[in-house]
Each structure stands twice: as structure tokens, then as C-alpha cells.
C-alpha positions in Angstrom: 151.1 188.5 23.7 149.4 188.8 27.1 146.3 190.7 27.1 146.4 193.8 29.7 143.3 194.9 31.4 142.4 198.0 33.2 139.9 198.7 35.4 138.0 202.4 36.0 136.0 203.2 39.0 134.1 206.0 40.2 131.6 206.1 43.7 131.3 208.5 46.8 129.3 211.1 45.3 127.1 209.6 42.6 126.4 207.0 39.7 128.9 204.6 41.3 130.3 202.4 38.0 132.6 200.3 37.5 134.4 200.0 33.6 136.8 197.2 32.1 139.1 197.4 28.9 141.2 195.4 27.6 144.5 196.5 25.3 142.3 199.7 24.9 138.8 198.4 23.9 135.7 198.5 26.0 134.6 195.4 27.5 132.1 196.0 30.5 130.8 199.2 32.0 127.6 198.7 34.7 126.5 201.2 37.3 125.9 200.0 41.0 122.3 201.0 41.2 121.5 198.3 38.9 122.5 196.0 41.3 121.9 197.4 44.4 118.5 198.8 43.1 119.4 202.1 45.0 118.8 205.1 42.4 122.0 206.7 41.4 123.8 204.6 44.4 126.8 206.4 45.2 129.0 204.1 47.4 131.9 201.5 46.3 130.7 199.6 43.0 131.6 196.0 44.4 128.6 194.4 42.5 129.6 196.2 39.5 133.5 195.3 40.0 132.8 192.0 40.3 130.8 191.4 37.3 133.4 192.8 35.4 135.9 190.9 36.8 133.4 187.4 36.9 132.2 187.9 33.2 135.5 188.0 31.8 136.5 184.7 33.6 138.8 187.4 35.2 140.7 188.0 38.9 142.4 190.9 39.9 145.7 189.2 39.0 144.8 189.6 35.6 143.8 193.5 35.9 147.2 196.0 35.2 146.1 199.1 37.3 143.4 200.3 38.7 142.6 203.9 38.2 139.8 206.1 40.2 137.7 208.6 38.5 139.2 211.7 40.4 141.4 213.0 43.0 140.3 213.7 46.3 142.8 215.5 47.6 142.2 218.4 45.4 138.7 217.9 46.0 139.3 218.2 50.2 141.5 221.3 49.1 138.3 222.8 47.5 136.3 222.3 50.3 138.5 223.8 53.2 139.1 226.8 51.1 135.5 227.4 50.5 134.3 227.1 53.7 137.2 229.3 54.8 135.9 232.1 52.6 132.2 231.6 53.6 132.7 231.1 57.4 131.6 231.1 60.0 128.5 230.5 57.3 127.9 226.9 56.3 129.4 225.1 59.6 126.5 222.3 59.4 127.4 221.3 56.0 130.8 221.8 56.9 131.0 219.4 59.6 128.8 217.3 58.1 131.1 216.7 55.0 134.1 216.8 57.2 133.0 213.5 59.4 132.6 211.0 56.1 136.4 212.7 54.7 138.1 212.0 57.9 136.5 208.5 58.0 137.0 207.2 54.6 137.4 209.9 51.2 140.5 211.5 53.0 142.3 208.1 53.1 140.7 206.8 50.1 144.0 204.8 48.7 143.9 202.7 51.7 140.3 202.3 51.8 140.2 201.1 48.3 142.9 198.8 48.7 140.5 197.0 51.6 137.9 197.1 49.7 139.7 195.1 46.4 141.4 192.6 48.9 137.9 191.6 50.0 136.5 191.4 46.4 139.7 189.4 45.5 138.7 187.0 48.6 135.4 186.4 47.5 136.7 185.7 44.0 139.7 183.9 44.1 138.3 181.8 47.3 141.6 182.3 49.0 143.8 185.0 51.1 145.9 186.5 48.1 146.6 189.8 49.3 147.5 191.1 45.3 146.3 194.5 44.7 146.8 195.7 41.3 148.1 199.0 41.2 146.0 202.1 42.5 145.9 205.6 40.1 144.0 208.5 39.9 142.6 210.7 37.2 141.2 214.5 37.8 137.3 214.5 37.5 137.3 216.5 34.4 139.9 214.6 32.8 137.7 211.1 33.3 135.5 213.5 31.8 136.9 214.6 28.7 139.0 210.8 28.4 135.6 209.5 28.4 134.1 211.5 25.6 137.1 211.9 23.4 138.5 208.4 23.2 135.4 205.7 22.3 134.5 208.8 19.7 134.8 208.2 16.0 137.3 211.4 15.7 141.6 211.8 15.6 141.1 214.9 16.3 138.2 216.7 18.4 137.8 219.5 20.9 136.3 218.5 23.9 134.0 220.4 26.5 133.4 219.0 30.0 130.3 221.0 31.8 128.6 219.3 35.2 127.8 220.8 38.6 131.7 220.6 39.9 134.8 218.4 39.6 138.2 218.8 42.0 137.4 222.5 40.8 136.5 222.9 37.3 133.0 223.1 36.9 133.4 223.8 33.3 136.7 222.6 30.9 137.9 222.7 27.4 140.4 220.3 25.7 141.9 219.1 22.4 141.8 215.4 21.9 144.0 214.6 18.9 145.4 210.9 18.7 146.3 209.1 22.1 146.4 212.4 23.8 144.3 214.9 25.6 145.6 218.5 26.6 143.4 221.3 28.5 142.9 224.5 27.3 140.8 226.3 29.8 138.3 226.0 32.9 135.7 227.5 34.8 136.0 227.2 38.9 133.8 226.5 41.1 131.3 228.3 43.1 130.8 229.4 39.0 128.7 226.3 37.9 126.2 225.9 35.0 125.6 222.8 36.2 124.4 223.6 39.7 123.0 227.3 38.2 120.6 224.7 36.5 120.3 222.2 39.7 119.6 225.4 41.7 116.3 225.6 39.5 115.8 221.9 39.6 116.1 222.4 43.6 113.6 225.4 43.4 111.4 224.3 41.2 110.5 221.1 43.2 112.6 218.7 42.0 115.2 216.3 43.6 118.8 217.7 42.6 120.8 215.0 41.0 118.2 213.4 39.5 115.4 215.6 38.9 117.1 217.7 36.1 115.4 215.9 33.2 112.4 216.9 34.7 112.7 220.6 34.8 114.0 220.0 30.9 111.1 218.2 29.9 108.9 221.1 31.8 110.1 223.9 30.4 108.4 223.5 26.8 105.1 223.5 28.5 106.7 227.5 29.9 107.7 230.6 28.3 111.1 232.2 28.8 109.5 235.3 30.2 112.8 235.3 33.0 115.5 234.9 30.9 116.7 238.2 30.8 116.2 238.6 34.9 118.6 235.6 34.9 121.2 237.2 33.2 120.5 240.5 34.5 120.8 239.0 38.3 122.2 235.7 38.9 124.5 235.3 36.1 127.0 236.9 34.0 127.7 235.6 30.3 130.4 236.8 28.2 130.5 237.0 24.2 132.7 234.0 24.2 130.5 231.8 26.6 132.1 231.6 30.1 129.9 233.0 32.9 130.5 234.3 36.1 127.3 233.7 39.5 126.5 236.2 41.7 126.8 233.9 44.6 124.5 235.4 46.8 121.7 234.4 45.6 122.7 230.8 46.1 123.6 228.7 49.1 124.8 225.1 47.9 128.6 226.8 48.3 127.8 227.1 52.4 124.9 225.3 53.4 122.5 222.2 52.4 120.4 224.1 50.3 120.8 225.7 46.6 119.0 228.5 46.8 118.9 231.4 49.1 116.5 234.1 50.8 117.7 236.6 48.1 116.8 234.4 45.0 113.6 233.6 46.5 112.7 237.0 46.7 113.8 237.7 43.3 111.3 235.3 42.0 108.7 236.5 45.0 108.0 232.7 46.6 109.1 230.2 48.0 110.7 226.9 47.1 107.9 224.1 45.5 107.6 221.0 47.8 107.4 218.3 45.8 103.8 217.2 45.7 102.8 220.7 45.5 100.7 221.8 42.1 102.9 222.8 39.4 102.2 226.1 37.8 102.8 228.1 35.2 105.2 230.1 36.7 107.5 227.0 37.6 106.6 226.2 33.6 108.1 229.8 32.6 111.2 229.3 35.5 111.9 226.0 33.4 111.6 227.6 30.0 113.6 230.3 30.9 116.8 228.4 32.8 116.8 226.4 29.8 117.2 229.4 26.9 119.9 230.1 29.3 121.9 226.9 29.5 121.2 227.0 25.7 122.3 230.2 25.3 125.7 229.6 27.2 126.1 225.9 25.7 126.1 227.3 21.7 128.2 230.5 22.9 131.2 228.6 23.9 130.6 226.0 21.2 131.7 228.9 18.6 134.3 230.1 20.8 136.2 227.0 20.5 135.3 226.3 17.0 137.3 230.0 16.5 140.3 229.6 18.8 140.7 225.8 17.9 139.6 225.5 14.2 139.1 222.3 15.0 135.8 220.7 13.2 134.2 218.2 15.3 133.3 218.6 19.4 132.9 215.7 22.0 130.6 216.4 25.0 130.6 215.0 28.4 129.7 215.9 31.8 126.0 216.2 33.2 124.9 219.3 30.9 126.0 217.3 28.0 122.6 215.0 29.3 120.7 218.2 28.0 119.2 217.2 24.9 117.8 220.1 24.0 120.8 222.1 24.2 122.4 219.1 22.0 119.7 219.3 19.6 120.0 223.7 19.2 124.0 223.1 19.1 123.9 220.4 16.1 121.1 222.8 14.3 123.6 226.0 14.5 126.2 223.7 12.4 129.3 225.0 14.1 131.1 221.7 13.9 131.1 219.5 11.4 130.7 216.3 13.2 129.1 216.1 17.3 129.5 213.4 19.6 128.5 213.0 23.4 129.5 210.8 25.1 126.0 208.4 26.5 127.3 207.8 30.1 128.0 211.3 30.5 127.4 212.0 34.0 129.8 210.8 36.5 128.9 207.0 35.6 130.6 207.5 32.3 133.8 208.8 34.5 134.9 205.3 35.2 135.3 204.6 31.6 137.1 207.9 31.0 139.4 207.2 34.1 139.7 203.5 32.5 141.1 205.6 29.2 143.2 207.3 31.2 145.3 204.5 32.9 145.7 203.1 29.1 146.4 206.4 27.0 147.7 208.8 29.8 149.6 206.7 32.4 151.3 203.7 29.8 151.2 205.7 27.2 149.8 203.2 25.0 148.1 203.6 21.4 144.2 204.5 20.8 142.7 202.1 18.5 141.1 205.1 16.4 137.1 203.4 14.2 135.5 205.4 12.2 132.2 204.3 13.9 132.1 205.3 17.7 133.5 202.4 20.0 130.9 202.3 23.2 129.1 199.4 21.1 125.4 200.9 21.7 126.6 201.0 25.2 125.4 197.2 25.2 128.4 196.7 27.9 126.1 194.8 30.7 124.8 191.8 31.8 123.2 189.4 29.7 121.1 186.6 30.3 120.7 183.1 27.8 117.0 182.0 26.7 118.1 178.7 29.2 118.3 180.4 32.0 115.2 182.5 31.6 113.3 179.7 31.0 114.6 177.9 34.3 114.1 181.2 36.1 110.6 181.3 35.3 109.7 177.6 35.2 111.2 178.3 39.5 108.8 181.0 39.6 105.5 178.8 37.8 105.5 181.9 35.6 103.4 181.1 32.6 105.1 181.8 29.5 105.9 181.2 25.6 108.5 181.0 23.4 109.3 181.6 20.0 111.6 181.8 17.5 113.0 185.2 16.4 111.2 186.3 13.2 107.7 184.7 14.6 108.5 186.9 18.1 109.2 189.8 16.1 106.1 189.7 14.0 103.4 188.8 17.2 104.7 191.7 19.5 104.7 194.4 16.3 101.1 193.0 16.0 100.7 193.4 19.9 102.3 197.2 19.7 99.8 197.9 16.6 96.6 196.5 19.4 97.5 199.6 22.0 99.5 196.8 23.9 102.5 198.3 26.0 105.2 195.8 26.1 108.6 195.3 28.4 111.3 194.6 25.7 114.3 192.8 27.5 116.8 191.8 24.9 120.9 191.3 25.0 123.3 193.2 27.1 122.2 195.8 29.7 122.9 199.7 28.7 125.6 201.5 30.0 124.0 205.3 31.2 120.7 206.9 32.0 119.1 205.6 28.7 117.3 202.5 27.9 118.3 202.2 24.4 116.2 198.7 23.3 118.1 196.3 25.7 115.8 197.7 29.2 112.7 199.1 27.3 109.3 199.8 27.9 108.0 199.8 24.2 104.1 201.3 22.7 102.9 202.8 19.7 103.8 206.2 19.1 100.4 206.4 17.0 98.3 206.1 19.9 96.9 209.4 21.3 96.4 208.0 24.9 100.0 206.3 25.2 101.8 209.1 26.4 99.6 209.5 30.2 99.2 205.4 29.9 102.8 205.1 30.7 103.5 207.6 32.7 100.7 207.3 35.2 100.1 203.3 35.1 103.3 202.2 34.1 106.2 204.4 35.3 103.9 205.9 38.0 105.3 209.8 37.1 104.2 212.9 36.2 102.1 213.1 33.5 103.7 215.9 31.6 107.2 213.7 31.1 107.8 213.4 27.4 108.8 209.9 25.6 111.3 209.3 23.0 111.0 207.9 19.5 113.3 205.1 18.5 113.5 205.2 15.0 114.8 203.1 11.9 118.3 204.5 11.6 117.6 205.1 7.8 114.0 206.4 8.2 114.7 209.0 10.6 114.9 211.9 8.0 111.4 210.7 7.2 110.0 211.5 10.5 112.2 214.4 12.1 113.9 217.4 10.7 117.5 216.0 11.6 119.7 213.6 9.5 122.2 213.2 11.5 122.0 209.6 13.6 121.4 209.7 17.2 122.2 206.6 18.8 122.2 207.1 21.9 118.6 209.5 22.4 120.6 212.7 22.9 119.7 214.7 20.2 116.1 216.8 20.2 114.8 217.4 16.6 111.1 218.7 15.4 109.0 216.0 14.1 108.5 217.0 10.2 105.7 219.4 9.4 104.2 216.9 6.8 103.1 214.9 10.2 102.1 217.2 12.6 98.8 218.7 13.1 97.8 223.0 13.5 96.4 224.1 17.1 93.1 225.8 16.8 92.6 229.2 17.9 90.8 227.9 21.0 93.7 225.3 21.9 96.5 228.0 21.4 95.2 229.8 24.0 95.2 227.0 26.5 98.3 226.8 29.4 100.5 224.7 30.9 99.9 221.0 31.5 96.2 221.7 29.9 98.2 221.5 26.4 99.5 218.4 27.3 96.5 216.4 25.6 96.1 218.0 22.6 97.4 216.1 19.8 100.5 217.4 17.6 100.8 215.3 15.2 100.1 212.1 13.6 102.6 210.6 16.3 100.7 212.4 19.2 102.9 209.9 22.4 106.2 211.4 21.0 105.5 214.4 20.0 106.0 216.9 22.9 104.4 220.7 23.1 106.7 222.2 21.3 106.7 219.8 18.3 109.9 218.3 19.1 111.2 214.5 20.0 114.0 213.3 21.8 115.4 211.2 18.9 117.2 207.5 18.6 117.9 206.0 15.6 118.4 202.4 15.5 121.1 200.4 13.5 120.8 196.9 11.9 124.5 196.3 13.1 124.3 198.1 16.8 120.8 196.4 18.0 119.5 193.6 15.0 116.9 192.4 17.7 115.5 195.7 18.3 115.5 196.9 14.6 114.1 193.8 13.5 111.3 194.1 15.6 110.6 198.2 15.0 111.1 197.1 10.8 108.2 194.3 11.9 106.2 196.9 13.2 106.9 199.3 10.2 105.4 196.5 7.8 102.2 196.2 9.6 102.0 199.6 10.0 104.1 201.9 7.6 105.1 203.6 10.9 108.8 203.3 11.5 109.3 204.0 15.0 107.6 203.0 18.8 107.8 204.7 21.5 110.7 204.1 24.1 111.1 204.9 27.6 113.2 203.0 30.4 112.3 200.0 31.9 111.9 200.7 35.5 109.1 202.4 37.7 110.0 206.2 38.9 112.3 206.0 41.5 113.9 202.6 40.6 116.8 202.1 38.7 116.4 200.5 35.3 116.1 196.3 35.6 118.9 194.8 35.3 117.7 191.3 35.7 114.7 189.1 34.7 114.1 189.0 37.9 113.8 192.6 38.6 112.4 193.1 34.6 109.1 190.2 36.2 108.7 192.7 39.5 108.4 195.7 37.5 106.2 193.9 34.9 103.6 192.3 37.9 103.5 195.7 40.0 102.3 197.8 36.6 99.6 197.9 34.2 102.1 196.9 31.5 100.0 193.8 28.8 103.3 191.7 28.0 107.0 191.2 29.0 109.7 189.6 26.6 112.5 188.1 28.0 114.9 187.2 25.2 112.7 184.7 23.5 110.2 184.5 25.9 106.1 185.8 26.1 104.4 186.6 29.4 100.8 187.4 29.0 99.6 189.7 32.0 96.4 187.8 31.9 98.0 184.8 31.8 99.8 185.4 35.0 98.5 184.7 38.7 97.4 188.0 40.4 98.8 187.7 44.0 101.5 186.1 44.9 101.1 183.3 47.8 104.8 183.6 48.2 108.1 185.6 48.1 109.9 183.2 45.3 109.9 185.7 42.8 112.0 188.0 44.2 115.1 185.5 44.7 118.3 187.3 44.3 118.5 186.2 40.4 122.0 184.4 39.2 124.4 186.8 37.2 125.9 185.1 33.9 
């Protein structure tokens, strides 16, 4: 029987990605910015569409439909009628959006269809005009499509929170079989997700992007304005949903979030972004996020009691919220949680994918019992033969060995204070390096935590790093025993290992908190006691878990620290290529590349020529 293939997209606003299944299984799923090395590029994925057309020894004669992340019709609808009830207010932004609709998103069918006649030039080397067949999902569908079906449940309910689809800015569904059906929304202007941008925005941050920052600040706060929140800019019911007092905000009619009124509420001004952080941004932090926690865990029973349905799926941008995650899972009002790891509107393609299959043909969901993104390893991968060409091009110095003997030198090089790159197999899919596009160190090590941050990823030093953890020794080290896969569940590390404050240190603020050490794992152990936990699998990751079990022996410690392998404002590598750039322009002792050793020291320290940064071939 002929295999049928589907392809989901989703640009033009942000986390272009491209996704690829075949008779219902996920095959690829990259983002642009990995390609284009633009952070959370929004514009049409052609690098991604190709490589998930080119891996698969694939053309577009072989795809069934196409099917785009959202509609924008609805979406145009949304913005007429808010600027109508806003204006003459907002005319700037108005015009501003109104010039890229009537060039390209109004006509978006047609400009699509270009755009996959020139990819099918370029790959086919001829002038067939085939164009598989164009559909279109509704944002919050791709949403809930794309947490529901790769989850390990028949049956789930399903809640979709982000910034703001078509409309919805918040949605509920039942998943049960092949199916998905809504139950309610929440319209916009009424947003959690931009409530909690608007912060992000005020606080200093870049909105889109800068979210995890103000979540990783707000342990450092108190939530001494939580109650102001709710008294002023936000109204929460008993059962969860939530209704803005739009004047206080701005991102419905202009270019900013925030207006005059909130910053008076708060008595300054906006933070620019190099500005000193203080305590009061520490508190705003603290406080926004008891809110979003707050609303998150009130819904989450609401559904429980109107569905009785005993497991939830999570998607959209809040469901990137670990912390609210990690207080929902430790309230046990489902049985079972799963998010979804590409949550954000990356993850949308897969969803809209879904939807084609499920929605649109009608066609049967392959139910596991384990979850089905496959560690979100769905990327490009790269053989030990061509990295060694690569860097034999390059006259980069380098060693190779076998897997056990690699395994065994670089857990001996993580137990020296060494920080390490860790490229290994297929690229993730989503905003988390998960041991494929890691920067690796030992969590032991008091100084690790502002080593990476400030020579490494070149950030602020108050960013917390996660834990990735032997799936089966992770009761050992947090107070969770649930898996987390995917570095989306936050969890205290056990009492056992952590260490009292003094008197004097308790009384210490802010950032100065930052160096006193928590526990016996001081570089992922944040303020508050907590980690952002991933468990690792023998089956999902062997490389990776071989290599934290090597470490373990050597150590007894059965974790390392993990963050992303990029620099701040880069996309994660996606390449050897771009994986030897980051590794020459930071303080970072050795880079693996499947097989392969470079030595820092080993390695020439300028560069007499450009070589190095030759686009690199994709596999």
C-alpha cells in the first residue's frame, strides 16, 4: 500500500517550522531559525520544508496535502474589528500590520502555492508545476492536535493558553480517539499569555522571547503585587477564566504592551534592557508568576469537574511555563500530564500536520502507550564520516573514539570542572536542548552556574540551568517521580541534598542570593530550591544516558547540568559547523561531535581565514 505523507507548516508570526508524517507517525519536525540562524525566524520555512522533503528521499509528488497552522482570514477579521473598536487609537500599528496583509498574509493560498512551486523546482530540477493540496487548521486547533495526538492517552482533555490565535487566546477540548472537539474559549484582547508578555515587555525583556526570563527572575522576588494584579489588571473567576481591564495595556492598539495607566500603577517607568535589575522587577516577576499559577491550577480543576476526564494535554506558549507545570502535577488533579515540547507556535506545524491526517481524511490515530514525539529527535543528523571530512576541510585538530572509551573520557572531563559541547544524533524539535544540542558541566561544581552563563552563553547571570537526570534516579534527587522528558516539569531538589541558609544569608536580596550555595548540587539548584527537571531514558537517548551513567560511576552523581547549545541570541546549532563557531567564540574546554574530541587548546586561536564558516552540507 502506498505510503501517504503530509506536510504541516506554520511562519508569519513566529517559530516558522515545518513538520512531516507519514500514515500518521512523526517523521521530521525542524524550525527555520536553525537554518537561517535568525532567532525565532518567522518567515516561510523553505530550509525546513526542504529538509523534510530531501531527508525522506521525498518530492512534493509524494506529499498528500499540505495543511497551514491557522487561518488567516479569521485572523484579518480580528484585526479590523479591533482596531474599529479602538480607533481612531492605534492607526500606526494599524497601518503598519495592514501593508504586510495586503501584500502577502491576505492572499496567503496563492502566496504559498509560489512559494512550493519554487521548492519543487529546486528539488525535482525541472518545471513541474504539482502542488499538493493546500488546507488550513484554526491556530488553537494546531494547538490542541498537536498536544493531544503524539500523547500517550485515548482519551484526554486538552487546554491551549498562548498570547492569541484567530481569537482564542485561551481553549479547552476533549481529545478521545481520532477526534478532537472544543469545549470553550477565551477571546482576545483577554490574554494570559500577553498579561504575562506585558510583564516580560515591562520588566525589560524582549516579548516573544524573553518570557523564560522573567520566569527564571521571579524566585529571586517576592509576590508582594499579586493581589494589586488581581485587584487592577485582571479579573479571575472560581472556575479559572479571567477577564483584563484593557486600559492598562496597549498591545490591542499600538506597538507597545503596556500603557501610561499601568505604569503609574506600578510608579515607573518601563526597564530598558541594560538597565540594573532590581528588586522590585524581582517582586513584579514573583508576583505575575503566582498569578499565571494561580489561573493555570484553577482551570485545571475546572475541567477535571465538568469533564471527569483523568489525564490533561498542554500546549500553547504558557504550557512553556514550567513552574506552573511543576505546581499543576504537585496538586494531583489528573492522573496523568502531558505537554506537548514544541508547544509554542513551532509545535503548531505538527498539530496542523495531525490535523490534515485525523481531521480532514479522517484517518485512524495510531494510539502507544509511550508518547510518540520520539524525544523530539526529529532533526538533522550528521554521520561520524562526514564530521571527520568537515573537520579534516577545516585543519581542525581532533580525536576519535569508540563509544564506551568516549563516554568514559568526557565523564572523567565533566568530573575535572571541564564544560563540554555534547553534539549527538538528531536535532531537537522545540526550545529545549534535550542531549542532542547540549552544553553539558557538572552540577557539583559551585562556580558552574555564572561559568556558563557569563563565558559561555554570554547572559545574565541569574538564568537558572536544568538537571538532566537518569530516568530511574530521578526520585533520588528531586521530590517528583513522575518522568520529565522533555525539561518541563519544576520539582524541589530533595532535602537530604540541600544545604540551610544562615541567618546572615537569609537576609540577603535579589541577585546577591544567587551565589550562595543550596545544596550539594549548587549549578542546578536555583533560589528557591527547585530544578527544572529531565529525566533521561536508555531507549529515548542511549548516547546521552550512557554517558550521564559514565559520569554517575565516577562520581555517584547521577545527573550534569544541561543548557542549550547556542550563545544568547542565536538559535540552538544545528550543524557541526555552527556547533565549531559556537565552540571557538566561547570559553567552552571540549566539543564532541558524534565520535569526535576537540581540545580547545588543541585548536588554533585566530583564524587566518573564513573556511570554517562554509555553509555545511545537510544529510
Amino acid at each position: 500500500m502506498r505510503k501517504e505523507f503530509i506536510i504541516g507548516i506554520s511562519c508569519f508570526y513566529h517559530d516558522s517550522a515545518a513538520a512531516l508524517i507519514c500514515d500518521g507517525e512523526i517523521i521530521s519536525a525542524v524550525q527555520e531559525e536553525r537554518f537561517s540562524r535568525k532567532k525565532h525566524d518567522s518567515r516561510f520555512p523553505v530550509n525546513a520544508i526542504k529538509y523534510c522533503i530531501k531527508s525522506n528521499n521525498l518530492n512534493l509528488k509524494d506529499i498528500r496535502n499540505i495543511v497551514y497552522y491557522e487561518k488567516p482570514l479569521l485572523t484579518f477579521e480580528r484585526l479590523l474589528e479591533t482596531y474599529l473598536a479602538v480607533a481612531p487609537r492605534g492607526i500606526r500599528s494599524f497601518i503598519a500590520a495592514m501593508q504586510v496583509w495586503l501584500k502577502e498574509k491576505l492572499f496567503l493560498k496563492t502566496e504559498l502555492k509560489k512559494k512550493f512551486k519554487n521548492i519543487q523546482k529546486e528539488i525535482t530540477k525541472n518545471k513541474s508545476e504539482y502542488i499538493p493540496e493546500i488546507l488550513f487548521a484554526e491556530h488553537h486547533q494546531s494547538h490542541a492536535a498537536a498536544a493531544f495526538y503524539p500523547s500517550p492517552f485515548e482519551e484526554s482533555v486538552i487546554l491551549c493558553m498562548d498570547g492569541v490565535g484567530e481569537w482564542a487566546t485561551t481553549s479547552t477540548w476533549i481529545g478521545k480517539g481520532n477526534k478532537i472537539k472544543p469545549l470553550w474559549e477565551i477571546s482576545f484582547p483577554h490574554s494570559l499569555g500577553l498579561l504575562y508578555s506585558a510583564f516580560t515587555y515591562y520588566c525589560g525583556f524582549k516579548v516573544n522571547s524573553g518570557e523564560y526570563k522573567l520566569m527564571g527572575l521571579a524566585p529571586y522576588g517576592k509576590p508582594i503585587y499579586a493581589q494589586e494584579i488581581k485587584e487592577k489588571l485582571i479579573d479571575i473567576k472560581d472556575d479559572g477564566t479571567f477577564k483584563l481591564d484593557m486600559s492598562y495595556f496597549k498591545y490591542h492598539r499600538g506597538f507597545r504592551m503596556t500603557s501610561e495607566k499601568f505604569h503609574k500603577l506600578f510608579n515607573a517607568s518601563p526597564r530598558k534592557a541594560e538597565e540594573e535589575l532590581t528588586q522590585f522587577h524581582m517582586d513584579l516577576a514573583s508576583s505575575i508568576q503566582a498569578v499565571t499559577e494561580e489561573i493555570v491550577v484553577k482551570i485545571a480543576y475546572s475541567l477535571r469537574e465538568e469533564t471527569g476526564i483523568k489525564n490533561i494535554c498542554l500546549a500553547g506558549g504558557v504550557a512553556l511555563n514550567c513552574v506552573a507545570n511543576g505546581k499543576l502535577l504537585k496538586k494531583n488533579i489528573f492522573n496523568e500530564i502531558w505537554i506537548q515540547p514544541a508547544s509554542g507556535d513551532a509545535g503548531s506545524a505538527l498539530g496542523a500536520a495531525f490535523i490534515g491526517w485525523h481531521e480532514y481524511l479522517n484517518k485512524p490515530r495510531k494510539f502507544t502507550p509511550n508518547d510518540s514525539m520520539k524525544g523530539t529527535f526529529l532533526g538533522c543528523n550528521f554521520s561520524n564520516e562526514k564530521i571527520i571530512k568537515y573537520l579534516k576541510q577545516i585543519n581542525a585538530p581532533f580525536e576519535t573514539y569508540q563509544d564506551e572509551e568516549l563516554f568514559e573520557k568526557i565523564a572523567s572531563q565533566l568530573d575535572e570542572g571541564k564544560v563540554i559541547g555534547w553534539f549527538n544524533g538528531p536535532m531537537e524539535f522545540g526550545p529545549r536542548a534535550l542531549g542532542a544540542r547540549s552544553i553539558i558541566g557538572d552540577p557539583r561544581n559551585k562556580e558552574m552556574q555564572s561559568v556558563m552563563n557569563l563565558k559561555i552563553k554570554f547572559r545574565e547571570s541569574f538564568r537558572p540551568f536544568a538537571p538532566s537526570v537518569l530516568e530511574e534516579d530521578v526520585a533520588s534527587q528531586f521530590e517528583m517521580e513522575h518522568k520529565s522528558p522533555y525539561m518541563l516539569l519544576v520539582a524541589p531538589v530533595k532535602k537530604e541534598l540541600c544545604t540551610d541558609m544562615t541567618t546572615e544569608q537569609k537576609k540577603l536580596f535579589g541577585i546577591e542570593k544567587l551565589n550562595i550555595p543550596r545544596s550539594i548540587l549548587p549549578a542546578i539548584t536555583h533560589v528557591d530550591y527547585s530544578a527544572r527537571v529531565q529525566t533521561v531514558s536508555k531507549e529515548t537517548n542511549p548516547r546521552y544516558y550512557n554517558l550521564i551513567n559514565a559520569f554517575k560511576k565516577i562520581t555517584n552523581c547521577p545527573l550534569v547540568v544541561n543548557t542549550s547549545f547556542n550563545v544568547r541570541g542565536e538559535p540552538i546549532v544545528c550543524t557541526p559547523q555552527d556547533a565549531y563557531r559556537c565552540f571557538m567564540r566561547t570559553e567552552m574546554d571540549i566539543l564532541v561531535l558524534q565520535n569526535q574530541v576537540l581540545y580547545k587548546y588543541a585548536q588554533s586561536k585566530t583564524e587566518k581565514n573564513e573556511t570554517w564558516k562554509q555553509e555545511f552540507e545537510l544529510d
